[in-house]
C-alpha positions as CSV (number, residue, x, y, z in Angstrom):
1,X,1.5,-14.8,-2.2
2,X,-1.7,-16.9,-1.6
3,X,-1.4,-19.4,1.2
4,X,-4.2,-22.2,1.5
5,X,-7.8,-21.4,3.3
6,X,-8.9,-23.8,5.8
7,X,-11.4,-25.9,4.4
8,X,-14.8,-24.0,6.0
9,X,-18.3,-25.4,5.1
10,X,-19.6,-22.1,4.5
11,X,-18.5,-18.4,3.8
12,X,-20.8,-17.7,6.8
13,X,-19.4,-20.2,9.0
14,X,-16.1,-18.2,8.2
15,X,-17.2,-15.4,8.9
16,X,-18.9,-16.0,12.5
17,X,-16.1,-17.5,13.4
18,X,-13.9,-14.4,12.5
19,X,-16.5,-12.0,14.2
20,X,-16.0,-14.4,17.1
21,X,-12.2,-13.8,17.2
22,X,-11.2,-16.5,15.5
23,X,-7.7,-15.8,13.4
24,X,-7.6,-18.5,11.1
25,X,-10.8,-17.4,10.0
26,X,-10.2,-13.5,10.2
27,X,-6.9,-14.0,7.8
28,X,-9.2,-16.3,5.5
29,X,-11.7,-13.5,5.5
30,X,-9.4,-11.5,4.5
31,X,-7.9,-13.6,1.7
32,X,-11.4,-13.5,0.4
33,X,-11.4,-10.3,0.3
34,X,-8.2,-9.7,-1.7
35,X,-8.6,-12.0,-4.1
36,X,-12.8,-11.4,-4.6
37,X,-13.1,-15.1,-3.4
38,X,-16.9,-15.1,-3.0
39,X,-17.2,-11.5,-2.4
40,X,-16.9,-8.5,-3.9
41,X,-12.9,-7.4,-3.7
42,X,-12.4,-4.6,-1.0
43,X,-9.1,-4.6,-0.3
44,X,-10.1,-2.0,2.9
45,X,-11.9,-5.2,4.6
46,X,-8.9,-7.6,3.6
47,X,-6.6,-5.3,5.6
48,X,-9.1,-5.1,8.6
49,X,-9.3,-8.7,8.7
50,X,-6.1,-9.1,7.8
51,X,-4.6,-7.1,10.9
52,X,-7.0,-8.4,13.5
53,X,-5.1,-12.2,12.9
54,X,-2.3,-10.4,12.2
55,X,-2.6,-8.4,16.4
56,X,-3.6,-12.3,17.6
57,X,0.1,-13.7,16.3
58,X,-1.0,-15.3,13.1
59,X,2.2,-15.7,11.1
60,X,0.9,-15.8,7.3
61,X,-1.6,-12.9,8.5
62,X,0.8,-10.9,9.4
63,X,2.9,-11.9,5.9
64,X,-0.5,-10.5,4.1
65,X,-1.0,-7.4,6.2
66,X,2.8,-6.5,5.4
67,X,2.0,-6.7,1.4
68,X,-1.0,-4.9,2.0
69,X,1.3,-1.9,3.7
70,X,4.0,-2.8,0.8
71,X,1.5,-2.4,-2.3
72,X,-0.8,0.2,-0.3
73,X,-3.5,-2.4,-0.6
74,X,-6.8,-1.3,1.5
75,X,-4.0,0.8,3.7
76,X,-1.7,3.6,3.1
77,X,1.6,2.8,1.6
78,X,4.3,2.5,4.3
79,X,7.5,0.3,3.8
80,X,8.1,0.6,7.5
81,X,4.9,-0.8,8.7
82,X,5.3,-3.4,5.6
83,X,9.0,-4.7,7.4
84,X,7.6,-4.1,10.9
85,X,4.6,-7.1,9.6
86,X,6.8,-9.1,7.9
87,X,9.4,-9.1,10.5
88,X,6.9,-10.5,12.6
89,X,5.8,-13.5,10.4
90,X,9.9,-14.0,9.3
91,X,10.8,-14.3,12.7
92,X,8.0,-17.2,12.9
93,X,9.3,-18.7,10.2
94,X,7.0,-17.8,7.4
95,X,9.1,-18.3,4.2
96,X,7.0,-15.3,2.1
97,X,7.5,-12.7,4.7
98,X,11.0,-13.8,5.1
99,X,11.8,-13.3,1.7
100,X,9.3,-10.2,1.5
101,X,11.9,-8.6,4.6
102,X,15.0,-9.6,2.9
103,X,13.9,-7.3,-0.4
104,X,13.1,-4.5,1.7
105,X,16.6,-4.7,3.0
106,X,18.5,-5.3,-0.1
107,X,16.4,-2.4,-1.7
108,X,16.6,-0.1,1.7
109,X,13.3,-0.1,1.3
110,X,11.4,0.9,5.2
111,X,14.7,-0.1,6.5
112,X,18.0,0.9,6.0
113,X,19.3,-0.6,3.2
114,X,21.7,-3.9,4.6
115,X,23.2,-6.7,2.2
116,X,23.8,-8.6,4.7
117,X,20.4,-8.6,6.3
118,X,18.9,-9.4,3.2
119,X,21.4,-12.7,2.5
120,X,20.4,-13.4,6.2
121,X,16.4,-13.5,5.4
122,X,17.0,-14.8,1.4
123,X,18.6,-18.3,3.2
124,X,15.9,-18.5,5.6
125,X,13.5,-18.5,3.0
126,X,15.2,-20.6,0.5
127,X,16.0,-23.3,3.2
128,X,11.9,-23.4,3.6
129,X,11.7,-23.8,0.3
130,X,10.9,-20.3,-1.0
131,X,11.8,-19.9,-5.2
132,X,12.4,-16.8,-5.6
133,X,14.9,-16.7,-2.6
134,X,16.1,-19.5,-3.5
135,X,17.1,-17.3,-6.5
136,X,18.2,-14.7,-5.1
137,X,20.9,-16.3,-2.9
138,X,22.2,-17.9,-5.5
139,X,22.5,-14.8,-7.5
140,X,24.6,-13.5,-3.8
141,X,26.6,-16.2,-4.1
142,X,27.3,-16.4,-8.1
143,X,28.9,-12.5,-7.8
144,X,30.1,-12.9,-4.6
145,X,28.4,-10.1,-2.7
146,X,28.2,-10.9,1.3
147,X,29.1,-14.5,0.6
148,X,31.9,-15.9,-0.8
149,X,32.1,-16.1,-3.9
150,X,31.4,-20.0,-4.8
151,X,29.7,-21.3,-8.3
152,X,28.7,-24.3,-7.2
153,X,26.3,-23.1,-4.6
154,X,25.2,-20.9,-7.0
155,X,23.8,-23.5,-9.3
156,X,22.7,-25.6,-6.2
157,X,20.1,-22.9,-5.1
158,X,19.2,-22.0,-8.8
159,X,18.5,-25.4,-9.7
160,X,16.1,-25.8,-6.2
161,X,14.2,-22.3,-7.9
162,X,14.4,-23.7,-11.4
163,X,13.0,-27.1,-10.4
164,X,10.2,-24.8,-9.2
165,X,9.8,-22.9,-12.5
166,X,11.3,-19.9,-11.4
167,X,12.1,-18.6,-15.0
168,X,14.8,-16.2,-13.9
169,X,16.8,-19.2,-12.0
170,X,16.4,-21.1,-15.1
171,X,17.9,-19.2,-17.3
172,X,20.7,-18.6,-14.8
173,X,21.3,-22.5,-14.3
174,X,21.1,-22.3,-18.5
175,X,24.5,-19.9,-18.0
176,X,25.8,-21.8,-16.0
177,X,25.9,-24.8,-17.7
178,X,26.2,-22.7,-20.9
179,X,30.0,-21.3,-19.3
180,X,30.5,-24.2,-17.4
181,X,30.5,-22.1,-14.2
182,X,29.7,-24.3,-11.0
183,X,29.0,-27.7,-13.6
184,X,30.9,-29.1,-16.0
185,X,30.3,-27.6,-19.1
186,X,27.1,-28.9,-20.5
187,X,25.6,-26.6,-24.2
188,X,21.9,-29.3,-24.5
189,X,21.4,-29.1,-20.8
190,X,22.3,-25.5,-20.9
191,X,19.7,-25.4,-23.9
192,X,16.9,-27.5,-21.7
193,X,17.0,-25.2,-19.1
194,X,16.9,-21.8,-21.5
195,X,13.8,-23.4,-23.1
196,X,11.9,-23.7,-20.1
197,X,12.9,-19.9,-18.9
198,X,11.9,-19.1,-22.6
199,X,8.6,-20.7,-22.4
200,X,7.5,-18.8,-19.6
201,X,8.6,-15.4,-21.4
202,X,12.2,-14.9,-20.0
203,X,13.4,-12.1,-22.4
204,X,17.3,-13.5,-21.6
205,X,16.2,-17.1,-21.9
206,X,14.9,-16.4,-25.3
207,X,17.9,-14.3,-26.6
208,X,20.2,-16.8,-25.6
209,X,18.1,-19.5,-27.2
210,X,17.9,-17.1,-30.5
211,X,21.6,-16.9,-30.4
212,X,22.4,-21.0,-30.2
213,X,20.1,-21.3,-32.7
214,X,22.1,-18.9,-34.8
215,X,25.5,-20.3,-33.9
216,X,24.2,-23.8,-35.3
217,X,22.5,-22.5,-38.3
218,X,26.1,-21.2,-39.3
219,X,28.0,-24.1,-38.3
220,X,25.8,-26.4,-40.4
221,X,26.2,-23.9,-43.5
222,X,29.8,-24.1,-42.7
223,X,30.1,-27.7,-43.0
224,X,28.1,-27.9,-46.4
225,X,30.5,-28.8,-49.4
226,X,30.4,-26.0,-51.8
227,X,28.9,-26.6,-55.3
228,X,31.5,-25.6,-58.0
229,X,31.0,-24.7,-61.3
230,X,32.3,-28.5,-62.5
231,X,29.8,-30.2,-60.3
232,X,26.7,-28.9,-61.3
């Protein structure tokens, strides 16, 4: 979930203008923090910084502090305080915290558990762009849970995460094409897209693969001419 750091001209520059209240530079502070960025990790001072952006409206702050309370990063685990921060940054339009909210709710996880809710926050996210969202709501719409069922707008929102090398929506777009559900039926491009879920370690991607390459194996032996005894 890393987001870009403003370009600073010094870690101490950043962190003046932090102390001085500044919340781009109190989540950037932060981020260093998490991710041992020029400092040692302490995910404690991540969190501190983290929430003092996050209390001054900053939107991907807020997304941060709401993993930090999901994960139990540098703060006690709470899921509620975790949707109560991402709630915040979703309803600013963070894509990551909108996503981030709509797992809590199709997991009930700090908030009752609501499949529509989580549709709700999954098309947010996947209209800003957001893989795995993008996904997810496809995987809504391919069994028909909330949404209506509909194939084709399935594979349009796995192909948006697979053109972003979201293994999982890969492989699914490689079924799609594979049953010729939501495409026409298409086995090398169903093929393309398993070998790129397979190459990034998709266990399904590489079964699916292993059993093509099975099928083929066979059908070539199948089509050899046998040798009888009067040819050799």
């Amino acid at each position: 979930m890393l987001k870009n750091i403003h370009a600073w001209h010094s870690f101490e520059e950043m962190r003046r203008a932090a102390e001085a209240g500044d919340p781009v530079a109190q989540r950037d502070l932060g981020v260093c923090y998490q991710t041992a960025h020029g400092v040692q990790q302490d995910y404690r001072e991540a969190a501190k910084w983290f929430r003092r952006a996050a209390e001054q409206g900053d939107a991907a702050a807020q997304c941060y502090l709401g993993f930090c309370f999901q994960l139990g990063h540098g703060v006690p685990k709470e899921l509620g305080q975790a949707a109560r921060w991402f709630r915040e940054a979703a309803e600013q339009s963070d894509p990551a915290a909108q996503f981030n909210l709509g797992v809590l709710y199709e997991t009930g996880q700090g908030v009752p558990q609501n499949y529509a809710e989580a549709v709700k926050w999954y098309n947010a996210a996947a209209e800003r762009g957001e893989p795995q969202a993008q996904f997810n709501l496809g995987v809504f719409y391919e069994i028909g849970q909330v949404v209506p069922q509909n194939y084709t707008e399935a594979v349009k929102w796995y192909r948006r995460a697979a053109e972003q090398e979201c293994a999982p929506a890969q492989c699914n777009l490689g079924l799609c094409y594979e049953t010729g559900r939501g495409v026409a039926k298409d086995i090398k491009e169903a093929v393309r897209w398993f070998i790129r879920a397979a190459r990034q370690g998709d266990k399904t991607a590489q079964h699916n693969l292993g059993v093509y390459y099975t099928s083929l194996e066979a059908a070539e032996a199948d089509t050899q001419p046998e040798v009888t005894d009067s040819a050799r």
